[in-house]
Residue frames as qw, qx, qy, qz and C-alpha x, y, z in Angstrom:
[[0.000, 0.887, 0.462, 0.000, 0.00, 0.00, 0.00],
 [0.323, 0.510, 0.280, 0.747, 1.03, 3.29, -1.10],
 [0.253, -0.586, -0.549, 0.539, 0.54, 5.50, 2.01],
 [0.311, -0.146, 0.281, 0.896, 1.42, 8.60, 0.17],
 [0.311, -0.112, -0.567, -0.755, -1.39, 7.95, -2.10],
 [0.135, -0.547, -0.825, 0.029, -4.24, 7.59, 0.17],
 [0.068, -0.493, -0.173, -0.850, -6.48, 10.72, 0.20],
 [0.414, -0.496, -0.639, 0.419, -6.76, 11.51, 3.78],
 [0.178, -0.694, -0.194, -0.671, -8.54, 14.60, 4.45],
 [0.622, -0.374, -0.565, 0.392, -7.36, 14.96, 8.78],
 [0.091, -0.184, -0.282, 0.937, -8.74, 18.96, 9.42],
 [0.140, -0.403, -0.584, -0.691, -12.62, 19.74, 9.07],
 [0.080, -0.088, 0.577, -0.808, -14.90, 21.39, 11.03],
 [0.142, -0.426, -0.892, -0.052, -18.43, 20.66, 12.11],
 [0.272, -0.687, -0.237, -0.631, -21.33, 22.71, 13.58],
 [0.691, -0.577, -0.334, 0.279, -19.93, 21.35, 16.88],
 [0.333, -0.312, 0.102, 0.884, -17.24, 24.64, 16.19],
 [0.130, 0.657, -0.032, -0.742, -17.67, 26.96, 13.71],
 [0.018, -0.080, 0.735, 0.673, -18.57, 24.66, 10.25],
 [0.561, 0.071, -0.020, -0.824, -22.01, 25.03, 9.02],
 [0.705, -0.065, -0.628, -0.324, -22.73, 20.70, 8.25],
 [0.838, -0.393, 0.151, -0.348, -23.56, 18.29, 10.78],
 [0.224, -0.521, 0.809, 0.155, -20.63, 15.92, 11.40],
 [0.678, 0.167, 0.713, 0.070, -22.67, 12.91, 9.62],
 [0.612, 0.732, 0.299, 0.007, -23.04, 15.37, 6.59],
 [0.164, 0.817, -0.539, -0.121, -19.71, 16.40, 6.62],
 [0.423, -0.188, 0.850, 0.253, -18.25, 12.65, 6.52],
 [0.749, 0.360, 0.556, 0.008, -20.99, 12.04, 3.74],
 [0.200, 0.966, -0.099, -0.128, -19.62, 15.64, 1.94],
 [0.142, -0.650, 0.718, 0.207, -15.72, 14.09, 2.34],
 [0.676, -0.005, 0.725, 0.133, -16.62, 10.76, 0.92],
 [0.525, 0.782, 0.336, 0.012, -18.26, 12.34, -2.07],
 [0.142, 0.905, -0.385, -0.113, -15.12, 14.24, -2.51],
 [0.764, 0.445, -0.467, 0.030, -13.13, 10.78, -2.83],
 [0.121, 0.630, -0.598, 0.480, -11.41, 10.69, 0.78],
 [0.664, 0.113, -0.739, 0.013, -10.22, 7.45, 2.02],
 [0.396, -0.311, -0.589, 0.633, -8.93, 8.37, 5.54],
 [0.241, -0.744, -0.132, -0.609, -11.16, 11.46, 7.42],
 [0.316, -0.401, -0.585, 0.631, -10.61, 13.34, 10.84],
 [0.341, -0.792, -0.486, -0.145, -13.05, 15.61, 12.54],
 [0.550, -0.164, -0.317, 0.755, -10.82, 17.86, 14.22],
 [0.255, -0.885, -0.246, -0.301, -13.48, 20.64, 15.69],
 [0.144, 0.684, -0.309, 0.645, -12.01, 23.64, 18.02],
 [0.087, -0.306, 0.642, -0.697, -11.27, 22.71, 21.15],
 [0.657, 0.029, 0.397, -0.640, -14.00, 19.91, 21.63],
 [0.016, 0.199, -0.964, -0.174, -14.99, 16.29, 20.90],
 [0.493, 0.178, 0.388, -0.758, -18.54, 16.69, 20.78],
 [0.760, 0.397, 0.067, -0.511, -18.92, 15.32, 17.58],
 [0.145, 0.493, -0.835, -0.196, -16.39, 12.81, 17.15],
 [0.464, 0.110, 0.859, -0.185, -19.13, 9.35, 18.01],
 [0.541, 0.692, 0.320, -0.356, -21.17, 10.69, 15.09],
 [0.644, 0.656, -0.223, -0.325, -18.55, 11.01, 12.70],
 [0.077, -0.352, 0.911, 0.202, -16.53, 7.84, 13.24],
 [0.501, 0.379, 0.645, -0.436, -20.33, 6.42, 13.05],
 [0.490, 0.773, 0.205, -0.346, -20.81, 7.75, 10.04],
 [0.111, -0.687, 0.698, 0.170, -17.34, 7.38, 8.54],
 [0.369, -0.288, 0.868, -0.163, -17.54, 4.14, 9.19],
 [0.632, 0.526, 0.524, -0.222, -21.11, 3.25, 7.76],
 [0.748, 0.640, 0.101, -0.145, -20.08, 4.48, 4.59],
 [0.933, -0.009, 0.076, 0.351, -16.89, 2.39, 4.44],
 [0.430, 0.700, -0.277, 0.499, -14.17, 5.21, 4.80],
 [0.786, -0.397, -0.446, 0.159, -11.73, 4.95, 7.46],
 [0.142, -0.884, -0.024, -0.445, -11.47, 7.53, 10.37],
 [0.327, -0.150, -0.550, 0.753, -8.83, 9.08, 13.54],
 [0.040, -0.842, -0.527, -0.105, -10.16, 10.95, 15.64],
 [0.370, 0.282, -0.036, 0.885, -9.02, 14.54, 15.82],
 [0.198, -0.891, -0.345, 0.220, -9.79, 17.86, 17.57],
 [0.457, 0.548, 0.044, 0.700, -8.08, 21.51, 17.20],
 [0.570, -0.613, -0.448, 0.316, -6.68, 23.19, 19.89],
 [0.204, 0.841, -0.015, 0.501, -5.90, 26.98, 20.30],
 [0.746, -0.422, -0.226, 0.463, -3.02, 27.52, 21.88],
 [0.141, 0.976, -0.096, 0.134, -1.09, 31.10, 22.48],
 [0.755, -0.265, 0.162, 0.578, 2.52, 31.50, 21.61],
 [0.506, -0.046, 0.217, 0.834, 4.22, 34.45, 21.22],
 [0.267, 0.356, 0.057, -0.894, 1.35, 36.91, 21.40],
 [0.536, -0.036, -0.511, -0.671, -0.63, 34.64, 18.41],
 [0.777, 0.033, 0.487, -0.398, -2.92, 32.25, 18.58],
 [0.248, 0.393, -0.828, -0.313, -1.52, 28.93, 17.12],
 [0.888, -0.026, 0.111, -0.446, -3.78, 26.03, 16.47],
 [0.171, -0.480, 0.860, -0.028, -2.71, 22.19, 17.26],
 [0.778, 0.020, -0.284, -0.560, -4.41, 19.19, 15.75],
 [0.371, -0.274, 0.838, -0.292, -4.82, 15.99, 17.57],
 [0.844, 0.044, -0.477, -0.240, -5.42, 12.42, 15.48],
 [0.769, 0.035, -0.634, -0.073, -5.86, 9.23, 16.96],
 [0.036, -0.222, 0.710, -0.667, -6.05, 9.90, 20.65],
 [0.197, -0.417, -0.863, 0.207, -8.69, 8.42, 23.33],
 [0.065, -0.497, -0.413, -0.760, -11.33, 10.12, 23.03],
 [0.656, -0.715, -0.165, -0.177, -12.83, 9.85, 26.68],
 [0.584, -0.009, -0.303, 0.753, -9.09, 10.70, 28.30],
 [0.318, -0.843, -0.382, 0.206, -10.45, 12.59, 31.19],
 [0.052, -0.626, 0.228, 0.744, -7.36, 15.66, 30.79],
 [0.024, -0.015, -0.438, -0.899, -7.78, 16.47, 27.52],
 [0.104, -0.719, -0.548, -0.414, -11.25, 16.69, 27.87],
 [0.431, -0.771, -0.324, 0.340, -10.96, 18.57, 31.10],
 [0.234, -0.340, 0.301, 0.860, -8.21, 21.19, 29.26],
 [0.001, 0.324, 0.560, 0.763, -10.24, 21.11, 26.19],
 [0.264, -0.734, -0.608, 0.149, -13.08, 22.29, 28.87],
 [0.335, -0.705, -0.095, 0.618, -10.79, 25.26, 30.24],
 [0.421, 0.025, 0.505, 0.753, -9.85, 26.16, 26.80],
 [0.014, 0.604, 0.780, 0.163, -13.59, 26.59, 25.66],
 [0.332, -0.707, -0.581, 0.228, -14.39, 28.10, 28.77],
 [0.374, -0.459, -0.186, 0.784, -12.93, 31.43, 28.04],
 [0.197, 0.405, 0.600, 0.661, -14.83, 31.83, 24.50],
 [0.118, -0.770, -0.536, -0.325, -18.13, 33.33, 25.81],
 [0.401, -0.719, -0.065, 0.564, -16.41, 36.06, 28.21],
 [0.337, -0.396, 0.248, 0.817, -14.73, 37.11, 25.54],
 [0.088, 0.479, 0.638, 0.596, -17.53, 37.23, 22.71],
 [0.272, -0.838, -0.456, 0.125, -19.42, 39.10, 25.38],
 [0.374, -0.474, 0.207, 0.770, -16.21, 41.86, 24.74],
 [0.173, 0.041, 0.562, 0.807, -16.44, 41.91, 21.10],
 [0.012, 0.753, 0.613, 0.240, -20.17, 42.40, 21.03],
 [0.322, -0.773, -0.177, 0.516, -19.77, 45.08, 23.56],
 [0.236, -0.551, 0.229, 0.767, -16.96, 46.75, 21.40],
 [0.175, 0.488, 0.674, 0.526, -19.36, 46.15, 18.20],
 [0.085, -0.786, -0.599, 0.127, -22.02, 48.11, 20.01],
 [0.141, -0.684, 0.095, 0.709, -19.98, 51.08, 20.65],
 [0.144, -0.269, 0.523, 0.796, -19.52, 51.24, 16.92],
 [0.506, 0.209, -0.186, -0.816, -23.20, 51.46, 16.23],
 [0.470, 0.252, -0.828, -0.172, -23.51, 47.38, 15.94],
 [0.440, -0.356, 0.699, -0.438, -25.43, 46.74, 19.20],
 [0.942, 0.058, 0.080, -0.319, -27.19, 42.69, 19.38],
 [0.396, 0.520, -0.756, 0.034, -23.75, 41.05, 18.06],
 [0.295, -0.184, 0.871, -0.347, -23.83, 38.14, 21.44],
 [0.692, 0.196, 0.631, -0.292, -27.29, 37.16, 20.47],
 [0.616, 0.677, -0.182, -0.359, -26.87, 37.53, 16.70],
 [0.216, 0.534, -0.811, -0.105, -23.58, 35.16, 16.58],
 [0.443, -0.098, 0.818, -0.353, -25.22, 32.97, 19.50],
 [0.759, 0.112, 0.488, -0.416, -27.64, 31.72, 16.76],
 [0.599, 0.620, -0.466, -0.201, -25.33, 30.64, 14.62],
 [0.225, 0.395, -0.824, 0.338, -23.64, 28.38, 17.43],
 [0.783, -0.430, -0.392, -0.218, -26.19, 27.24, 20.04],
 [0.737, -0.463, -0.303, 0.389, -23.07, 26.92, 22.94],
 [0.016, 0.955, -0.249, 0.161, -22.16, 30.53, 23.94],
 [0.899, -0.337, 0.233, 0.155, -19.10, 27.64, 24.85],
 [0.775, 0.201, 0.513, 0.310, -18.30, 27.68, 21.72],
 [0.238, 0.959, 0.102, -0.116, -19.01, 31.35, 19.97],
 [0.563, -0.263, 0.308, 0.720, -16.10, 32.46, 18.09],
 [0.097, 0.602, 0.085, -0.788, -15.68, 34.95, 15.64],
 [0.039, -0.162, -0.857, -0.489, -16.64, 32.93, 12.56],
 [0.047, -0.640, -0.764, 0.068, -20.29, 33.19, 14.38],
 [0.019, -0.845, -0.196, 0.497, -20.21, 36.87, 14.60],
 [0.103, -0.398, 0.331, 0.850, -19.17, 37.34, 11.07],
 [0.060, -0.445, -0.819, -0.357, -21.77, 35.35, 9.42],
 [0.017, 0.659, 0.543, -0.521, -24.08, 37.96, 11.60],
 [0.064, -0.739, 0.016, 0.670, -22.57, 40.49, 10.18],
 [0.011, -0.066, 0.675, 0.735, -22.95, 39.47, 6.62],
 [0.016, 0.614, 0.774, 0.153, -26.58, 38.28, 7.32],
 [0.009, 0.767, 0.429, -0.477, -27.37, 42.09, 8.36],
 [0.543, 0.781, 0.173, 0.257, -25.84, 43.43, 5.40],
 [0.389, -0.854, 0.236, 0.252, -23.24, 45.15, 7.23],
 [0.114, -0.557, 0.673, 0.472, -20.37, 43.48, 5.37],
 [0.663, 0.297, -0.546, -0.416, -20.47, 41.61, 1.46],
 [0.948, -0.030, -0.281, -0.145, -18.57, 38.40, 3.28],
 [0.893, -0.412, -0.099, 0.154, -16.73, 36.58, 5.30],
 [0.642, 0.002, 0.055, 0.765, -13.01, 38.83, 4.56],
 [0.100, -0.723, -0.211, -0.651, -14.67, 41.61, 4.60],
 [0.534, -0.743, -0.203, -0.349, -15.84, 41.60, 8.19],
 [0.809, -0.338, -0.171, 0.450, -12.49, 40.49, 9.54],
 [0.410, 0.244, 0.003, 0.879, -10.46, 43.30, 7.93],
 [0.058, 0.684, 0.064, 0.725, -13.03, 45.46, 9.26],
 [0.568, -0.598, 0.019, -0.566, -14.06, 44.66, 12.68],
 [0.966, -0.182, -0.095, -0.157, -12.41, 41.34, 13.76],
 [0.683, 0.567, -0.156, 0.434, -8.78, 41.82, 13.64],
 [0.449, -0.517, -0.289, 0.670, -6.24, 43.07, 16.22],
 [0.083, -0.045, -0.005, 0.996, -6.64, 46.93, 16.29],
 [0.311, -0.323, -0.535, -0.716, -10.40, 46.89, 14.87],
 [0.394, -0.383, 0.367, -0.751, -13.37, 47.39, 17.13],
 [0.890, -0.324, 0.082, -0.309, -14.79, 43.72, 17.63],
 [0.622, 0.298, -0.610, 0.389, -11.00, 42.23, 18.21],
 [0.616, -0.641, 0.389, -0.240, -10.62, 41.25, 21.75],
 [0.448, 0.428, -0.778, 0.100, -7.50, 38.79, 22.13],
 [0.883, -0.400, -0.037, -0.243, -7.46, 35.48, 24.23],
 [0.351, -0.438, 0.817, -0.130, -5.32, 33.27, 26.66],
 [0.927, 0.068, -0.325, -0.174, -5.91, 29.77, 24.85],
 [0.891, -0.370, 0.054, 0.257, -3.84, 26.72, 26.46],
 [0.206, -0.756, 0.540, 0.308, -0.09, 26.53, 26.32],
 [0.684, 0.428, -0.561, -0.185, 1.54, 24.77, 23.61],
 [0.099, -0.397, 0.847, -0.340, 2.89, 22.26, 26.17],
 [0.523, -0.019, 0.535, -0.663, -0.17, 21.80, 27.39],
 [0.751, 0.445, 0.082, -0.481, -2.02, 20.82, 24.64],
 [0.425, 0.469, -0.765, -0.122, 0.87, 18.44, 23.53],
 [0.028, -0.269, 0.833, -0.482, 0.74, 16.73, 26.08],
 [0.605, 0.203, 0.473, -0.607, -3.09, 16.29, 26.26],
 [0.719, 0.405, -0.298, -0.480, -2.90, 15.06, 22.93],
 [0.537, 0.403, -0.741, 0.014, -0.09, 12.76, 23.15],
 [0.265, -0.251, 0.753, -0.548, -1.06, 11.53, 26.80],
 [0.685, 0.107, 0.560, -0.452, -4.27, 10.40, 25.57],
 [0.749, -0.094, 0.628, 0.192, -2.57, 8.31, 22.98],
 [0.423, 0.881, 0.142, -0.158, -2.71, 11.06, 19.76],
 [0.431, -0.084, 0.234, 0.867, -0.05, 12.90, 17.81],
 [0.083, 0.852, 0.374, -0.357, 0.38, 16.25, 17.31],
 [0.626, 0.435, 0.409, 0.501, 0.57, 18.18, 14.77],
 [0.113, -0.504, -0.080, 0.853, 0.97, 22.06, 13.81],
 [0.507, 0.632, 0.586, -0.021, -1.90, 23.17, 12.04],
 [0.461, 0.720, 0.306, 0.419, -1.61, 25.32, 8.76],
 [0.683, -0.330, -0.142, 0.636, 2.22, 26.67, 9.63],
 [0.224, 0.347, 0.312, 0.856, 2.36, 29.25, 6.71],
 [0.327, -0.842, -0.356, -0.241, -1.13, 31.22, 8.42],
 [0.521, -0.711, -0.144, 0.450, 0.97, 32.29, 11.79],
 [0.401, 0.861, -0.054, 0.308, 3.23, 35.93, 11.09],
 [0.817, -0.497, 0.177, 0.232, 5.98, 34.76, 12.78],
 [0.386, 0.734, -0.551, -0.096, 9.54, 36.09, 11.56],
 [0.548, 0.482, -0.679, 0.084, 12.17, 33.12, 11.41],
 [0.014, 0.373, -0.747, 0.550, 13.06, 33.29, 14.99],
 [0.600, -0.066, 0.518, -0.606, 9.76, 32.69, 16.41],
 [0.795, 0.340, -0.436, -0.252, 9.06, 29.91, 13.66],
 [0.435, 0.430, -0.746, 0.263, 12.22, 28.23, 14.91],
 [0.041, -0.233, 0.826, -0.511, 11.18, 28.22, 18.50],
 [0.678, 0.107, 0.148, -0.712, 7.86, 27.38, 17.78],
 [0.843, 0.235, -0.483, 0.032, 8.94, 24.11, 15.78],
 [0.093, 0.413, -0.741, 0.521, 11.76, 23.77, 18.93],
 [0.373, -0.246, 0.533, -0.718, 9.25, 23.98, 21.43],
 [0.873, -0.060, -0.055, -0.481, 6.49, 21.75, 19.87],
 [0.810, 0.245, -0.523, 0.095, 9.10, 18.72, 19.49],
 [0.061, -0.314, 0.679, -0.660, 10.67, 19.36, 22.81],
 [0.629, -0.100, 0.130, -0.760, 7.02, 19.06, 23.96],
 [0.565, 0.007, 0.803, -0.188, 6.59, 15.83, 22.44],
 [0.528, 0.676, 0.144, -0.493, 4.90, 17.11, 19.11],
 [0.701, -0.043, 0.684, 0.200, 5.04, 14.76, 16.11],
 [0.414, 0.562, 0.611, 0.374, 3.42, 16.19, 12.82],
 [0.071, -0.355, 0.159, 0.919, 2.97, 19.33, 10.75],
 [0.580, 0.629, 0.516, -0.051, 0.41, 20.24, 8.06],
 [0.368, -0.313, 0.526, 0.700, 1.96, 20.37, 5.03],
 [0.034, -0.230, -0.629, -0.742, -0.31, 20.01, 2.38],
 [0.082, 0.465, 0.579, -0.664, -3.67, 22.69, 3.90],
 [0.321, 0.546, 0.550, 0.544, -5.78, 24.51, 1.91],
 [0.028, -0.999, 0.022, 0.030, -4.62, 28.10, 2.88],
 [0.504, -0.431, 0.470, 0.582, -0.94, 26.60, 2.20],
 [0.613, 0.685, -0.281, -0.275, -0.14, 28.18, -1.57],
 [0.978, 0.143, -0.133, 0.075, 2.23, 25.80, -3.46],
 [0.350, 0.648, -0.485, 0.471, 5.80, 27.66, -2.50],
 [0.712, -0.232, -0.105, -0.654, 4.22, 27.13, 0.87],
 [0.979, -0.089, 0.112, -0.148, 3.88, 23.60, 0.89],
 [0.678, 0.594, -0.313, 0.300, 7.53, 23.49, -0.26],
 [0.105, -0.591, 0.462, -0.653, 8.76, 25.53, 2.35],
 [0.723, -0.278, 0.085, -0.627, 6.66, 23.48, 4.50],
 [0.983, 0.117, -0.075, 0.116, 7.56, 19.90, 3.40],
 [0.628, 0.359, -0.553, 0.414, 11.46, 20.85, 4.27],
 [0.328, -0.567, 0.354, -0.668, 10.68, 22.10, 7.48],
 [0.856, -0.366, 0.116, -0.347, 9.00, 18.93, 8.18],
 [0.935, 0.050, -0.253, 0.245, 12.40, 16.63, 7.02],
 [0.152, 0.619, -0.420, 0.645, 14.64, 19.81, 8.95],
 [0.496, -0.413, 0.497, -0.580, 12.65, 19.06, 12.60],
 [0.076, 0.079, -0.993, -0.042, 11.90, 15.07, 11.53],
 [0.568, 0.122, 0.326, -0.746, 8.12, 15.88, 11.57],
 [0.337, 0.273, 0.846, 0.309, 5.69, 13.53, 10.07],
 [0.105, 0.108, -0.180, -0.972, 3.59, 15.30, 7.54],
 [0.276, 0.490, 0.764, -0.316, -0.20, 15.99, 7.69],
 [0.140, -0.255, -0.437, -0.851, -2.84, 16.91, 4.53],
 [0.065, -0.550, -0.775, 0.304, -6.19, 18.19, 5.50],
 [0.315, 0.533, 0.356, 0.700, -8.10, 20.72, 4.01],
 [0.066, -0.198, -0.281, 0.937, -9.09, 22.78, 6.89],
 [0.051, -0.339, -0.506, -0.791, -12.71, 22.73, 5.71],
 [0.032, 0.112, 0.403, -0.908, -15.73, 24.95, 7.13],
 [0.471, 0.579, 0.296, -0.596, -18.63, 25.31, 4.61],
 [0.519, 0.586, 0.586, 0.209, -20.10, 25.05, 1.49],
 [0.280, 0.883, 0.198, 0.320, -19.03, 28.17, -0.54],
 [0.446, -0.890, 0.013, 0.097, -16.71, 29.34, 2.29],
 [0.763, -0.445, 0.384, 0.268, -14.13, 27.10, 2.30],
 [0.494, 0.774, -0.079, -0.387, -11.38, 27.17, -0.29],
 [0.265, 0.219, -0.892, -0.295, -10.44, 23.73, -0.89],
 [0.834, -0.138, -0.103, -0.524, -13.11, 21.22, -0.94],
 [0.898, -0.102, 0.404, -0.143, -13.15, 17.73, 0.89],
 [0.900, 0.094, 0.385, 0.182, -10.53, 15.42, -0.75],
 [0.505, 0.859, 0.044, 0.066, -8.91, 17.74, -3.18],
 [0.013, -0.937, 0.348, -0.008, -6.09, 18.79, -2.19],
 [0.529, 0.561, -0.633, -0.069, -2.31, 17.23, -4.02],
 [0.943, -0.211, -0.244, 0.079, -0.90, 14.29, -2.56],
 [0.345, -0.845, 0.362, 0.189, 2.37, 14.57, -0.14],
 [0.503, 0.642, -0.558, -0.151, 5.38, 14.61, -1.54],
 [0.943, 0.073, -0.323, -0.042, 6.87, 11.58, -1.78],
 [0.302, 0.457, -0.511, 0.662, 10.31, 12.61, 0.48],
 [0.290, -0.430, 0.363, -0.774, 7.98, 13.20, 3.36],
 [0.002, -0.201, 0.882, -0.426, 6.39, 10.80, 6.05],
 [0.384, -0.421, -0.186, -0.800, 2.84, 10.75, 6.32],
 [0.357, -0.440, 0.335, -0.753, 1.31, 11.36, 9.69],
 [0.845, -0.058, -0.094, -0.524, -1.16, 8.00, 9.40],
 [0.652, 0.438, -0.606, 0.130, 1.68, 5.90, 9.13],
 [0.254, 0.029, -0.869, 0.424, 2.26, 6.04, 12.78],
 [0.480, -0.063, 0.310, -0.818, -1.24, 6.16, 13.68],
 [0.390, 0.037, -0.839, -0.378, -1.76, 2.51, 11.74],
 [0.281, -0.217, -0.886, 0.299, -3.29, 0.62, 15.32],
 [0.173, 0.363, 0.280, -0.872, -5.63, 4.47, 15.79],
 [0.392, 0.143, -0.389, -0.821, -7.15, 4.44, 12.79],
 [0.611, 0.309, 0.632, -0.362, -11.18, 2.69, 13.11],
 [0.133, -0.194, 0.851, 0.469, -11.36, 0.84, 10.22],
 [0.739, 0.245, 0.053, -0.626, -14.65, 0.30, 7.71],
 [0.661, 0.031, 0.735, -0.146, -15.43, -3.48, 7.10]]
């Protein structure tokens, strides 16, 4: 078998975060797109991982499970993905709890600093895009703000209002990067570093950011993403044989119409590089 070539699709989001499908209609949405292997890997939460290895499963594609953890290094917010960990591993649910738990304090800012700018309702306007004020993030409070007409779409509403300096930007404490290694790999996972090229890190911080995650314990990278361009994925794919990462493909999808790579699409890794699944062979729930 031909690991290389299997079309594994291990970053997508559900309505348990901030994608618009139901996890069973996002596993039926990745099969239809051709993808063999699938993780779930919602924000900071495992709500919907029984439903889509369930579903996965029924329609004979074979699934890790996965989650996406926001973690703060260096003043950003970097996201970590976890495949193939225990899903009921009391700390990482109990971290992915505290992690949450700081969302709706802070949406309860940004509305606030909407309001001042003429924009008042923003909390309840995002909240029904999300159902768990747990959850609220600022994906839910830009869809608001396209459904009132305020902005055309989704890039719009960040550059104007969502953004550090702009009036609904409030910044967060998410876990440490430790942390969240550690929860991943503790409850039998690997971790990865989600879509590397996104963070505005000069060199240095790059470096210690790759340093730290492997210190940590941190196994994988996403190499092939669909916000990585193709120089990118280049850059990307030595980085992972420079730190000895294994490499992870996953489109990072959200929505219908939103998202800009679909389910399954995106190239195959190069052939130089490791892929991620490889040591995840004994994780990975298998379809009959």
């Amino acid at each position: 078998m031909n690991h290389h070539l299997t079309n594994a699709d291990l970053h997508s989001h559900s309505t348990v975060s901030d994608g618009t499908l139901a996890p069973s209609a996002l596993a039926q949405r990745a099969f239809d797109g051709g993808v063999e292997l699938w993780a779930l890997t919602d924000h900071d939460e495992v709500g919907g991982q029984h439903e889509a290895r369930e579903a996965a499963l029924a329609l004979g594609m074979d699934y890790l499970s996965g989650c996406e953890i926001s973690v703060s290094f260096a003043g950003q917010t970097v996201h970590i993905v976890g495949l193939g960990f225990d899903i009921d591993d009391q700390a990482l649910r109990t971290g992915l709890a505290a992690t949450r738990g700081g969302r709706e304090a802070r949406a309860r800012l940004m509305a606030e600093g909407l309001a001042q700018v003429g924009l008042p309702g923003a909390f309840e306007g995002a909240l029904k895009y999300v159902g768990n004020p747990e959850l609220i993030s600022r994906t839910h409070f830009g869809r608001w703000l396209v459904e009132c007409g305020v902005c055309a779409d989704a890039h719009e509403v960040f550059r104007r209002y969502l953004t550090e300096g702009k009036p609904g930007y409030v910044p967060h404490r998410w876990a440490r990067l430790g942390d969240a290694v550690r929860w991943i790999t503790q409850a039998g996972g690997v971790a990865v570093i989600a879509h590397p090229a996104r963070y505005r890190f000069t060199p240095t911080e790059e470096f210690a950011l790759f340093s730290e995650f492997t210190t940590h314990g941190g196994r994988g990278v996403e190499v092939m993403t669909g916000s990585h361009s193709a120089p990118e994925r280049i850059t990307y794919a030595d980085m992972a044989l420079e730190f000895d990462l294994l490499a992870s493909r996953g489109s990072d999808f959200h929505a219908p119409g939103e998202s800009r790579t679909e389910l399954g699409e995106l190239p195959d890794l190069p052939g130089r590089l490791t892929p991620v699944w490889t040591a995840l062979q004994d994780r990975i729930h298998r379809a009959r």
